[in-house]
N, C-alpha and C positions, 0 to 999 in steps of 0.2 A: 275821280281823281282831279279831273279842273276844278268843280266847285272846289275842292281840299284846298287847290291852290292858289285861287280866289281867294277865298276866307284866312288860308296864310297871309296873302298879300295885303286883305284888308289891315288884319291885325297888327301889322307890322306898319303898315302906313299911319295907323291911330296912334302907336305907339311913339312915331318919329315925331308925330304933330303934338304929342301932348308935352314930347319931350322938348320941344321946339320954343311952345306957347303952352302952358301949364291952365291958362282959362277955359281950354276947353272947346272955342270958338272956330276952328278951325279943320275938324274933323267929327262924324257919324260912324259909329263901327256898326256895320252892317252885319257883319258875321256874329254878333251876338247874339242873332235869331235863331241859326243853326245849331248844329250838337257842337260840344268842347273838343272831341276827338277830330272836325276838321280844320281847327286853328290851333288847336292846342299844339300840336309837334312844334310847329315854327317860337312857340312861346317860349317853350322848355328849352330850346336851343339855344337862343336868343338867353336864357339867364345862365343855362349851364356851358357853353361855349364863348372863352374869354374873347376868339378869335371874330365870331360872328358877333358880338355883341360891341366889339371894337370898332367893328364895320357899319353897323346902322345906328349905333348911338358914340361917335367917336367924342372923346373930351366930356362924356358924362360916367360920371362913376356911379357903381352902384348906388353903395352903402351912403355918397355924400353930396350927391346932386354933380350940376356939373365940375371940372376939375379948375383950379384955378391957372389965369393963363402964366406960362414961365415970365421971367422977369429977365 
């Protein structure tokens, strides 16, 4: 159960940084040595929960990159 939450936390951290800085430069996902069953939960949440996905990627939209700012 910790590596799971390891390898969650990895996943989620690469994700923040690519989101961040799209080059690349800035994060190693370490958990992609492991099997997909111990990163993969936090994944699937992360795209299927509007809530949690509001939370670690706020201001990026799916479908369109980030959102633009209000005016």
């Amino acid at each position: 159960m910790l590596l799971d939450s390891i390898c969650q936390f990895d996943a989620v951290y690469c994700v923040t940084a690519h989101a961040a800085k799209p080059n690349r430069s800035q994060f190693c996902p370490s958990f992609c040595g492991l099997y997909a069953h111990r990163s993969g939960p936090i994944l699937v949440r992360l795209l299927d929960d509007p809530a949690v996905y509001d939370k670690i990627l706020p201001g990026i939209s799916e479908e369109h990159g980030p959102k633009p700012s209000p005016r």
